[in-house]
Structures are given as C-alpha cells and as structure tokens.
Backbone as CSV, one residue per row, in Angstrom:
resi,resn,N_x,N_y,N_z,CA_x,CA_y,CA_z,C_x,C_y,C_z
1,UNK,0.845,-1.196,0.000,0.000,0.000,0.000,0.879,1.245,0.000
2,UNK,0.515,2.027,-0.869,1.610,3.256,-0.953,0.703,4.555,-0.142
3,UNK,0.588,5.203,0.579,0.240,6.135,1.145,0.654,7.371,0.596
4,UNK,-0.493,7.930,0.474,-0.175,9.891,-0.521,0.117,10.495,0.480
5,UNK,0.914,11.078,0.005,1.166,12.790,1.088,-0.033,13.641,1.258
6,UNK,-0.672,13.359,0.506,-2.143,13.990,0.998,-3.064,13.517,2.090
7,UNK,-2.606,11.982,2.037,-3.204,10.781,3.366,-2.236,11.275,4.425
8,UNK,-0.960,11.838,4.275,-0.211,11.723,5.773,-0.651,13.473,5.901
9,UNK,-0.449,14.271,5.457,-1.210,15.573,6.093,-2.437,15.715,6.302
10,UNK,-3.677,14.671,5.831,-4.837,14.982,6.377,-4.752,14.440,8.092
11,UNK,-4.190,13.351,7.834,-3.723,12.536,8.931,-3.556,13.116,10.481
12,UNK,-2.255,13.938,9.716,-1.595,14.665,10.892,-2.209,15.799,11.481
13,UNK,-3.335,16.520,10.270,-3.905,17.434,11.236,-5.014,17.226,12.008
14,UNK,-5.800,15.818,11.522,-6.736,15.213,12.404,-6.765,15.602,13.497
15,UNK,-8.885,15.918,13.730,-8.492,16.631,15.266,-8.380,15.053,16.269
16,UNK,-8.628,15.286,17.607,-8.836,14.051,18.283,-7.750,13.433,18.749
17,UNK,-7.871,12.591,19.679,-6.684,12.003,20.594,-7.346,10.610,21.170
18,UNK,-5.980,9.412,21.236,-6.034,8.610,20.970,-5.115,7.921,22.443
19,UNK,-5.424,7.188,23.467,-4.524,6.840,24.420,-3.578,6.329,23.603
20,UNK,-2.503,5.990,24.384,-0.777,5.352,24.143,-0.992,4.114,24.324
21,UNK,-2.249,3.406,25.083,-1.803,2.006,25.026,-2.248,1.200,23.940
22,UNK,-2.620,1.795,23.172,-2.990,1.452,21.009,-1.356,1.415,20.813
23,UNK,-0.659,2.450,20.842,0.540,2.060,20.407,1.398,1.165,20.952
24,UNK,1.322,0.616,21.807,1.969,-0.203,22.872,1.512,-1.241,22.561
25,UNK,0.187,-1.507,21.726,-0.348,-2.895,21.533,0.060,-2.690,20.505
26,UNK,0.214,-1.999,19.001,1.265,-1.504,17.835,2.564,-2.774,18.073
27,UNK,2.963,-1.670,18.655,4.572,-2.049,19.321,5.012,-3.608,19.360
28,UNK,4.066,-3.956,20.429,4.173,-5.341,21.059,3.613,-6.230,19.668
29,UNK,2.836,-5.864,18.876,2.510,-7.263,17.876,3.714,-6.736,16.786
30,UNK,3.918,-5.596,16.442,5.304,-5.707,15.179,6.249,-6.153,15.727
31,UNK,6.726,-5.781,17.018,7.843,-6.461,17.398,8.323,-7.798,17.770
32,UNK,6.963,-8.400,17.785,6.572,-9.482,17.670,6.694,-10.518,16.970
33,UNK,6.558,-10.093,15.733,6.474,-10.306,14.356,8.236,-9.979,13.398
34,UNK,8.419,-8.991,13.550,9.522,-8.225,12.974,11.159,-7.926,14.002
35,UNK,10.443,-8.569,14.981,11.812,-7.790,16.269,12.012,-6.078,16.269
36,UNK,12.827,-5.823,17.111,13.118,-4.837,17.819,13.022,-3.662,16.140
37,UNK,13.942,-4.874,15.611,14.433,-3.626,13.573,12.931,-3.506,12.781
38,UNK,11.975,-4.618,12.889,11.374,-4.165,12.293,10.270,-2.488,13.052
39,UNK,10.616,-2.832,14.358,9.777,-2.074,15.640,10.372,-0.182,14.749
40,UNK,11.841,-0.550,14.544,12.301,0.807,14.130,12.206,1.495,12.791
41,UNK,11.834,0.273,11.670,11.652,0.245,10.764,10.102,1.795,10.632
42,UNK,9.668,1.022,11.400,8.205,1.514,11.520,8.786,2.738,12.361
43,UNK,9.141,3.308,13.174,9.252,4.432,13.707,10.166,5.207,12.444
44,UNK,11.507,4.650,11.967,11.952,5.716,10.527,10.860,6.415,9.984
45,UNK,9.684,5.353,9.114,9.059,5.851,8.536,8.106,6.825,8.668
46,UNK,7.858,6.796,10.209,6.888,7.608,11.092,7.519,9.188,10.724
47,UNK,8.720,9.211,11.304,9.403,10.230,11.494,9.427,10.369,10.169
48,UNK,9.755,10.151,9.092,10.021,10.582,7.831,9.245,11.062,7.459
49,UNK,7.320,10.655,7.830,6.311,11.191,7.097,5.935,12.716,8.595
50,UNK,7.127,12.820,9.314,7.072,14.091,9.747,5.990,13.883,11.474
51,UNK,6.002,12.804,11.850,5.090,12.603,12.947,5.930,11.419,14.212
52,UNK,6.977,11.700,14.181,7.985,10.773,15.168,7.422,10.825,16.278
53,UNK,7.807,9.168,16.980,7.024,8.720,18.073,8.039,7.586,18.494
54,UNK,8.367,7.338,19.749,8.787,6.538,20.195,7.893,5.451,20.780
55,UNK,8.231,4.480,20.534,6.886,3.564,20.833,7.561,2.958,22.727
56,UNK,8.744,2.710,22.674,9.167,2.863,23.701,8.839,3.334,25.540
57,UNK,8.626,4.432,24.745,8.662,5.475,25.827,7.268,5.902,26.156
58,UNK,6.229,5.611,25.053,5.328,6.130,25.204,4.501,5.064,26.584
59,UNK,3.564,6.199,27.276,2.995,5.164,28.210,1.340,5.107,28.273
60,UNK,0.630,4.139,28.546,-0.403,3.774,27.986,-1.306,5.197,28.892
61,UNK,-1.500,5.031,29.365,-1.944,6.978,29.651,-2.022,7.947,29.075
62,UNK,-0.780,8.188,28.222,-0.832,9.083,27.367,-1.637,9.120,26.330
63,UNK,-1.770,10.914,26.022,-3.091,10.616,24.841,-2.145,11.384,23.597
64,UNK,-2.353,10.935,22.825,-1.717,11.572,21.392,-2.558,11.433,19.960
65,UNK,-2.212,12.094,19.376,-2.989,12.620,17.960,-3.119,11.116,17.346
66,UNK,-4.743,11.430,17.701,-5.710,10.090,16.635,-5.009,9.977,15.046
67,UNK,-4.563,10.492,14.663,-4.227,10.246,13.381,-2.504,9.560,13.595
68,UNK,-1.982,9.992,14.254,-0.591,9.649,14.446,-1.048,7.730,14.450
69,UNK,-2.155,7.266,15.321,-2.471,5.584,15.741,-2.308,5.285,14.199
70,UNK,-3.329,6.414,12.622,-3.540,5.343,11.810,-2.183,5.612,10.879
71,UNK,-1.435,6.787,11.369,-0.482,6.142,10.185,0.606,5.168,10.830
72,UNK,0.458,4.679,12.354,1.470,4.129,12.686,0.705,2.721,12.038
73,UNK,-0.064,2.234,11.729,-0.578,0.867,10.919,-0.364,1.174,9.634
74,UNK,-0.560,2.475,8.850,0.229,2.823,7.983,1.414,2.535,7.607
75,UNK,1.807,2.932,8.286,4.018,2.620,8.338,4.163,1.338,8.786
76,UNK,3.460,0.552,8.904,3.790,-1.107,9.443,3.142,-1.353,8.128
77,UNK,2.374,-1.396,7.496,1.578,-1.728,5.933,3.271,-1.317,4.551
78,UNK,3.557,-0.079,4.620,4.856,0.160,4.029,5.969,-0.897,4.216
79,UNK,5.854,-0.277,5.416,7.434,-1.135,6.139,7.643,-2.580,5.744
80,UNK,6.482,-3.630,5.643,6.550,-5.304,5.546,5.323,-5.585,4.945
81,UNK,5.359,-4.512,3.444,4.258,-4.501,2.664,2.771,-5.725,2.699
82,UNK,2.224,-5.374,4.323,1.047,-6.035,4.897,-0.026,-5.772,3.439
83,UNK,-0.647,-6.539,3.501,-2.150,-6.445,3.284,-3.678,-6.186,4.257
84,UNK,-4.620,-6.051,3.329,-5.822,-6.721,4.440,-5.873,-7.210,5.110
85,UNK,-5.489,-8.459,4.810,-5.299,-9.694,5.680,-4.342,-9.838,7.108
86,UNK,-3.106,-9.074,7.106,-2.423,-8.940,7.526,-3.098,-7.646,8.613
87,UNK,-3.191,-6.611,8.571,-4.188,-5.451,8.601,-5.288,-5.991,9.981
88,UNK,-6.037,-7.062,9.127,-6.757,-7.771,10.046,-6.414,-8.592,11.198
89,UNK,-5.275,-9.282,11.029,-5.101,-10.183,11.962,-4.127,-9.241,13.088
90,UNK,-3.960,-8.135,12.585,-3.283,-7.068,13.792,-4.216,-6.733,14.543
91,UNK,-5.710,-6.366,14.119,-6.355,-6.074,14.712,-7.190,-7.209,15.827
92,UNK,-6.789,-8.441,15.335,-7.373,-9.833,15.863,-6.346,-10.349,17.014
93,UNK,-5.173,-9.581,16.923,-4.228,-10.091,18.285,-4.078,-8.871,19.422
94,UNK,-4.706,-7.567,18.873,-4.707,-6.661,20.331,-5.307,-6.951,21.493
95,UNK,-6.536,-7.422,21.108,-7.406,-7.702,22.555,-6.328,-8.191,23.547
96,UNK,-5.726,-9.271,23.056,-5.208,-10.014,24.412,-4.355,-9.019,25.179
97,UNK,-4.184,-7.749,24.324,-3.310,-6.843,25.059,-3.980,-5.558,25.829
98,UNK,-4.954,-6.103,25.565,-6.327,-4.385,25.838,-6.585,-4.350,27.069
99,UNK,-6.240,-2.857,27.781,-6.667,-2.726,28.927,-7.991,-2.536,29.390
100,UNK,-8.765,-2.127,27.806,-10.244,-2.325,28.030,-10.928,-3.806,28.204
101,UNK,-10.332,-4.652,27.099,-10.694,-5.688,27.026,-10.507,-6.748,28.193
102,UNK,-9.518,-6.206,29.102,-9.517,-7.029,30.368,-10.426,-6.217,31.451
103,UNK,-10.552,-5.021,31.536,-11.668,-4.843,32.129,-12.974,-4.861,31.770
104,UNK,-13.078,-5.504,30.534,-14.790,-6.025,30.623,-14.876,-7.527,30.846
105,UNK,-13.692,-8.616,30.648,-13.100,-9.368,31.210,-13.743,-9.559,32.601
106,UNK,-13.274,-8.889,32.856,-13.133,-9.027,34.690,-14.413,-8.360,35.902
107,UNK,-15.229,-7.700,34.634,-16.746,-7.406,35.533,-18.015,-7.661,34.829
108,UNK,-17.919,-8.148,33.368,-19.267,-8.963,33.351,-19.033,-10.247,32.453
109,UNK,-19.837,-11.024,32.817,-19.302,-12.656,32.909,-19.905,-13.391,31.470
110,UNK,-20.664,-12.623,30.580,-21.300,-13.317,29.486,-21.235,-11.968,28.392
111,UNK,-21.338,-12.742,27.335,-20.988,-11.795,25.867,-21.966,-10.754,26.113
112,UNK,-23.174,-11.286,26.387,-24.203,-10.226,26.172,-24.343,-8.699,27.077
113,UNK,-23.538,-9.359,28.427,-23.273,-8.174,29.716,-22.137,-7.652,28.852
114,UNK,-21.019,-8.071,28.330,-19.957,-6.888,27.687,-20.737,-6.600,26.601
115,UNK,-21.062,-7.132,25.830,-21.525,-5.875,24.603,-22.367,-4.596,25.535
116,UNK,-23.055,-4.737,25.893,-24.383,-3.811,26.380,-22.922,-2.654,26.990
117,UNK,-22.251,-3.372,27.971,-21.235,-2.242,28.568,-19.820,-1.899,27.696
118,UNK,-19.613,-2.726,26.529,-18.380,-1.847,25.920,-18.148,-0.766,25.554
119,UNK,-19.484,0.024,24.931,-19.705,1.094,24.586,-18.836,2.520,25.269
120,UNK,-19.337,2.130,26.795,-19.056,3.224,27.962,-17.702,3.174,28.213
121,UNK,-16.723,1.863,27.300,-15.198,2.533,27.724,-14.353,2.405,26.274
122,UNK,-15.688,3.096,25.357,-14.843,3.763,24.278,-14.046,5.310,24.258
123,UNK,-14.739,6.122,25.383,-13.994,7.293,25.572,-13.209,7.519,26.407
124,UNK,-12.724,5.944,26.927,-11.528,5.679,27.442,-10.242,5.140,26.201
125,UNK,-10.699,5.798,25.505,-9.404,4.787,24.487,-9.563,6.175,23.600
126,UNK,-10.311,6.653,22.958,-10.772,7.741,21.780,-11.531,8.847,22.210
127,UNK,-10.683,10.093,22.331,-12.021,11.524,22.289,-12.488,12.027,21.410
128,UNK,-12.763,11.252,20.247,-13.498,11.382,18.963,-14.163,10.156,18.858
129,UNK,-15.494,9.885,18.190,-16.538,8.911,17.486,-17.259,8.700,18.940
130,UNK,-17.612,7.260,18.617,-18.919,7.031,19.249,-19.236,5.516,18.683
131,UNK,-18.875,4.814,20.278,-19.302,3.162,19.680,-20.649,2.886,20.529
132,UNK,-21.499,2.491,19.490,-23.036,1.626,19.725,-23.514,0.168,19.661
133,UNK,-23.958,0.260,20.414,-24.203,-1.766,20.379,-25.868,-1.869,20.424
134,UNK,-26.336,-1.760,19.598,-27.927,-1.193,19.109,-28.369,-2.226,19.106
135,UNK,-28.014,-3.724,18.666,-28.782,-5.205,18.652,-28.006,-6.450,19.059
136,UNK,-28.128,-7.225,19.971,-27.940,-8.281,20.170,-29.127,-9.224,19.939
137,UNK,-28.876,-10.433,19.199,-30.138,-11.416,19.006,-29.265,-12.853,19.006
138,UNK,-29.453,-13.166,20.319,-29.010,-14.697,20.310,-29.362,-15.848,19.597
139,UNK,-30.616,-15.333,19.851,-31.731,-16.211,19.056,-31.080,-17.006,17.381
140,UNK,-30.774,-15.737,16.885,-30.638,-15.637,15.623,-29.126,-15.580,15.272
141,UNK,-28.776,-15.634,16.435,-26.607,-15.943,16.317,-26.649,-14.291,15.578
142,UNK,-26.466,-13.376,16.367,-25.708,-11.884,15.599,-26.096,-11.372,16.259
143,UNK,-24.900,-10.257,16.137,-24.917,-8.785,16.836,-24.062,-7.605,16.182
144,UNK,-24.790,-6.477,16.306,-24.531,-5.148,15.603,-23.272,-4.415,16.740
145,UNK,-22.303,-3.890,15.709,-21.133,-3.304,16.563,-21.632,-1.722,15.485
146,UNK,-21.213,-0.822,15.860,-21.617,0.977,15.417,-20.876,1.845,15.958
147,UNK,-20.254,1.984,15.004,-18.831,3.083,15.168,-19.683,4.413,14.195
148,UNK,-19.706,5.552,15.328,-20.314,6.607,14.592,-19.172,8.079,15.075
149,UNK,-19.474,9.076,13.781,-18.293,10.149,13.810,-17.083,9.457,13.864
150,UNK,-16.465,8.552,13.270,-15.239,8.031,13.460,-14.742,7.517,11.879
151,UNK,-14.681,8.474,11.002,-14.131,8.157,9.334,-12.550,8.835,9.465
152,UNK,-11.739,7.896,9.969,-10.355,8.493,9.634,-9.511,7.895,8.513
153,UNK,-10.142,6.692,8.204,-9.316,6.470,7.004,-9.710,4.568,6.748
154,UNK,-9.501,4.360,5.655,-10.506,2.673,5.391,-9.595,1.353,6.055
155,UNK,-8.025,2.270,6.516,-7.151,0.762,6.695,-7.540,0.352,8.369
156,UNK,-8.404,1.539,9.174,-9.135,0.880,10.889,-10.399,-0.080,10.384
157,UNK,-11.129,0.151,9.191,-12.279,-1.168,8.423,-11.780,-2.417,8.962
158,UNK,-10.466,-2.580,8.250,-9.940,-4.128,8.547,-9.093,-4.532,9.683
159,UNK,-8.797,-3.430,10.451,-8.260,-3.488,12.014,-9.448,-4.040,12.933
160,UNK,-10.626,-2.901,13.038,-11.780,-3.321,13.691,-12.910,-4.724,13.646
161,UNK,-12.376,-4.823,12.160,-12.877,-6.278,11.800,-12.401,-7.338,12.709
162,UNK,-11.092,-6.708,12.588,-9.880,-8.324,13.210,-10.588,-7.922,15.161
163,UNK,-10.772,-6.863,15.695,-10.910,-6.457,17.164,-11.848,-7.066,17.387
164,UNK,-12.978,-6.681,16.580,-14.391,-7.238,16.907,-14.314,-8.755,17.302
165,UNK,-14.076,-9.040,16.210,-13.936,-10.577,15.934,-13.398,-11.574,17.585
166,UNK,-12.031,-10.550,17.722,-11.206,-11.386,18.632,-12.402,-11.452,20.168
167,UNK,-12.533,-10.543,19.770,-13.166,-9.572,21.454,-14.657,-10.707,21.362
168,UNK,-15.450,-10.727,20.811,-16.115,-11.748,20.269,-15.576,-13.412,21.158
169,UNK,-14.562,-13.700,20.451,-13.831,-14.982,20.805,-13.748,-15.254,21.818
170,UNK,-13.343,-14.459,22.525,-12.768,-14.240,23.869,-13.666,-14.041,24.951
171,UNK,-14.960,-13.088,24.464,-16.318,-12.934,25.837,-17.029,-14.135,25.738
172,UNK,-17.156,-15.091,24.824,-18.204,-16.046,24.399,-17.657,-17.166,24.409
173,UNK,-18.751,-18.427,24.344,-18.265,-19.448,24.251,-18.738,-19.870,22.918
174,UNK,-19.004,-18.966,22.013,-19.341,-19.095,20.169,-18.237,-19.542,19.434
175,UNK,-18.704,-20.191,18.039,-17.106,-20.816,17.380,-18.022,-19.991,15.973
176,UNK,-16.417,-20.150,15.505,-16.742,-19.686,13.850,-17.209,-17.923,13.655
177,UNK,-16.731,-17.763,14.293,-17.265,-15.774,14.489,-17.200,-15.518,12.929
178,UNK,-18.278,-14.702,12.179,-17.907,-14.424,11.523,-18.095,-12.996,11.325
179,UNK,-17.533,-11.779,10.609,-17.897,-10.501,10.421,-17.734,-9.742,9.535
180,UNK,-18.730,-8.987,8.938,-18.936,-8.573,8.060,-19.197,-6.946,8.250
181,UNK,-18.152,-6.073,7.837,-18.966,-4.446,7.500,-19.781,-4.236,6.711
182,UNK,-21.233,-4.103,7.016,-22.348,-4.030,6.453,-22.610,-2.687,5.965
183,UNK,-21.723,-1.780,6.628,-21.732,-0.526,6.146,-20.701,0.509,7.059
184,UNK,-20.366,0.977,5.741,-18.804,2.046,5.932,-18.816,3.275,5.246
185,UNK,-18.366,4.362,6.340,-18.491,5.463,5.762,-17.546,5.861,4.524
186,UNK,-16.509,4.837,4.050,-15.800,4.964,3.152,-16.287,4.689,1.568
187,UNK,-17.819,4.220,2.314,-17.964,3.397,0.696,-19.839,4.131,0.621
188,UNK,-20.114,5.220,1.168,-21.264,6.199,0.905,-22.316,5.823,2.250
189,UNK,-22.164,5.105,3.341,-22.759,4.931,4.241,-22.480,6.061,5.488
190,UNK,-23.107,6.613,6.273,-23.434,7.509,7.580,-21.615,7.445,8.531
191,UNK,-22.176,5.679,8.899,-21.417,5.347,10.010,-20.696,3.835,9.642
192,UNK,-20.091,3.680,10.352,-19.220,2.234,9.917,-20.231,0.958,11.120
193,UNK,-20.778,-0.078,10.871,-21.442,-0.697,11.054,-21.532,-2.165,10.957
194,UNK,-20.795,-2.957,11.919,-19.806,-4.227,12.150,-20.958,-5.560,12.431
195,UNK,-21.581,-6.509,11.193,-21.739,-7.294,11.944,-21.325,-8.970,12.281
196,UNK,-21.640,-9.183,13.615,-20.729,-10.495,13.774,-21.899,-11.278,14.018
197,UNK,-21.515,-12.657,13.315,-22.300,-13.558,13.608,-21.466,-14.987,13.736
198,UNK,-22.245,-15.964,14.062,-21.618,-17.045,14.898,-22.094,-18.347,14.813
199,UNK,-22.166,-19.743,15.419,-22.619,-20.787,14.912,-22.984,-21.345,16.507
C-alpha cells in the first residue's frame, strides 16, 4: 500500500486524541512479528512522514494525535508490505493486550453483559466517534457493533474487523465468528457498522 502525502497531512492534522496504550499494543505485535528492527523500521518511517514517536517510551496513559495511531498501521503496511489480511489479523491479536478488554473481562461474565457495557469505555481509548451496540439477538446468532463520527481512514475497516472478531472470541463461548462491515463510511454509508455472527 503506498500512502499519498495527501493521506499523511490529512492525517496529521486530524483533530482528536487517541490513548498510548494502542501504540503499545502496535509495538508489542510488530515487534513481535519483525523484532526490535522491524519495531524501528516503523518508527523511521513515522518520522520521515514528519510525525515521530517513540513507541518505547510512550505510556499507555498518554493521549496523542488520533491520526498519528492510523499512520502508525500505515508505516507497518509500508514497512513489511502487509495487506488486508495482515491489517486484520493485527487487529485480531490486540485484545489479548487491551486494557479495556480485560476490564470487561473481569466485571461482566457473558458476551451479552460486555456488549451492552463496551460502549461506555470507548472514551476511554478515543475523544473522537462514538461506539453503539444497538442489537444483540441470540436467538438468531448476531450482533450489531456501530462506530459513529469516526471516518479516519478505510485501513481501521480491517483493524476493527480483526478487534471485533477477537473480542467476540474471547467474551463467548461461540465458534466460527464471523464478520462482516455491512456498512462504511468509506464506501457512501453515515457510520461504519460491524456485523458479527456465529454458529
């Protein structure tokens, strides 16, 4: 994926702020993947497109420019020319690192008690958008995820895909998750609109 200079200055002036422990879960799966060089690989390029960040140093508290999170998946897409796929399954290994995701973990005990409450610790992670959980139907295996005011760019589509999914995996005792964006503001829809279903 080649990224325009027009994608890294809309980027950078993005309003909104984004905690540090997104980059720390960044961090921990490239370095993961790539070691410490590929970890720097991805910070060169950061800095080159004029938005340097130490992933290091940064601490999950900290809040920093929402746009800085998408070009740092940006500069990991460059850096070890990822795909979708790739894209996705970054987004499918954060949970285990999420400080949200262990605190819904740890105070309600069935999928259906975290969906209803994930919502309320999205403005613990993002002071921009707005996540909704508008339908759960067991009955019928699915549930609606609703990301609203939150169009920063189409490569979080296939991040959030992979989140949902995991986060999914992990509250439930469901197999076969499957998920589908039913609608994205990238492609003439309102709001971006996640759904998962299951077997």
């Amino acid at each position: 994926m080649n990224v325009t200079q027009e994608e890294i200055s809309h980027l950078r002036e993005m309003q909104g702020q984004v905690r540090g422990t997104v980059f720390q879960t960044d961090a921990a799966y490239i370095e993961g993947k790539n070691g410490l060089k590929g970890l720097s690989l991805v910070e060169e390029k950061m800095k080159e497109w004029g938005c340097s960040i130490s992933y290091k140093t940064i601490k999950a508290s900290d809040w920093l420019p929402v746009g800085f999170r998408t070009l740092s998946i940006l500069a990991a897409t460059e850096a070890f020319s990822w795909n979708k796929e790739d894209v996705f399954r970054m987004g499918y290994e954060a949970p285990a690192r999420s400080f949200v995701v262990k605190m819904l973990m740890k105070y309600f005990l069935s999928i259906h008690q975290t969906y209803k409450q994930s919502a309320q610790y999205w403005p613990s992670h993002y002071t921009i958008g707005t996540l909704e959980t508008p339908e759960f139907n067991e009955k019928e295996k699915f549930m609606v995820v609703r990301l609203k005011d939150f169009s920063i760019h189409p490569i979080l589509c296939n991040y959030f895909k992979g989140y949902f999914t995991r986060v999914t995996e992990i509250a439930s005792p469901y197999q076969n998750i499957k998920v589908q964006e039913r609608i994205c503001a990238f492609e003439g829809g309102k709001d971006h609109e996640f759904l998962l279903s299951w077997e």
